[in-house]
C-alpha positions in Angstrom: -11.3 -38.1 -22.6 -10.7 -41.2 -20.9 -7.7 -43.1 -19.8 -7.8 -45.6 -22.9 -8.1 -43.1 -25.1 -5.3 -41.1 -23.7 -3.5 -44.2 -23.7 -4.4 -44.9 -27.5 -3.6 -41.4 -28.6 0.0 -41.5 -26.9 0.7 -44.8 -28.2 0.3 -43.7 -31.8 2.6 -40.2 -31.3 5.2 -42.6 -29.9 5.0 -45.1 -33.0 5.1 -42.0 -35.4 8.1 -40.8 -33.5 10.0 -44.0 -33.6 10.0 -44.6 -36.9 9.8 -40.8 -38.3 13.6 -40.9 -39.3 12.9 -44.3 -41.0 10.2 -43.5 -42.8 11.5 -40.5 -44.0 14.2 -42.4 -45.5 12.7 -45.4 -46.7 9.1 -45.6 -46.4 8.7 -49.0 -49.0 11.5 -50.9 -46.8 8.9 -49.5 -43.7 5.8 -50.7 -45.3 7.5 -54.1 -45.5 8.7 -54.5 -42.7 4.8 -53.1 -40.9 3.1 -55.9 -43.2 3.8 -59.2 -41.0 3.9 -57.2 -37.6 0.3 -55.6 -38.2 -0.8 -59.0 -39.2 0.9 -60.8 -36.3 -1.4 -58.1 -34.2 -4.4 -58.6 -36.1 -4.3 -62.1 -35.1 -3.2 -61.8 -31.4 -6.2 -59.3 -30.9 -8.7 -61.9 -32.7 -7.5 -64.7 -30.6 -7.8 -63.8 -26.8 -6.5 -67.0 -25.1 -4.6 -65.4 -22.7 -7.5 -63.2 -21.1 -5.5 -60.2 -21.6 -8.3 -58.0 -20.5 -9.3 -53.8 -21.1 -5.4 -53.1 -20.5 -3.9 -55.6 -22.4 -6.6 -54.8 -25.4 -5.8 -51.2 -24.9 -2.2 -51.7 -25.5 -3.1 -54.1 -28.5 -5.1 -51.8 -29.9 -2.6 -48.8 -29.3 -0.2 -50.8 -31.3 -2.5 -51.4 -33.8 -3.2 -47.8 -34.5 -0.1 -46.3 -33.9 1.5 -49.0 -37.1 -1.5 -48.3 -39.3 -0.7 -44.3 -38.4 2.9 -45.0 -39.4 1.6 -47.3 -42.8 -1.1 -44.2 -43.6 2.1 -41.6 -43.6 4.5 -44.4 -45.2 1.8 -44.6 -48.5 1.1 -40.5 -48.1 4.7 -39.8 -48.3 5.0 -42.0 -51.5 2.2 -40.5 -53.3 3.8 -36.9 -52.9 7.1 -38.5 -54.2 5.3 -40.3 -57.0 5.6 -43.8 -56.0 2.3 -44.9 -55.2 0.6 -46.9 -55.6 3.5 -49.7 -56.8 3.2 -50.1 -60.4 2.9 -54.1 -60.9 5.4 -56.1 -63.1 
């Protein structure tokens, strides 16, 4: 394995284990709250005008990963309660 991937893989435990408690306790306010700041990284990895490099698009991409790991167990732990997918009004 190499450092980025190490890097990567660390970065998503990390995100899992910030917002564990959270998620476990609210996952829709969670899933809200993921929505802007994944798109916020979407964009910021797209547009490289600040020549962040292999670093900084490792640590972009760790983000990345470790929100979407924390929006995958957000949605898993709604379908086990029955809440997913949202029924529309």
């Amino acid at each position: 394995m190499n450092w980025d991937s190490i890097y990567k893989a660390e970065t998503v435990e990390d995100m899992l284990e910030i917002f564990h408690d959270e998620v476990q306790r609210d996952p829709k306010q969670v899933l809200s709250k993921l929505a802007l700041d994944l798109e916020t990284l979407y964009v910021r990895f797209d547009n490289n005008q600040e020549q962040r490099g292999l670093v900084g698009d490792c640590n972009l991409l760790g983000q990345i990963t470790g929100l979407e790991a924390v929006r995958a167990e957000c949605i898993t732990l709604l379908k086990e309660r029955g809440e997913w997918p949202p029924k529309r009004n």
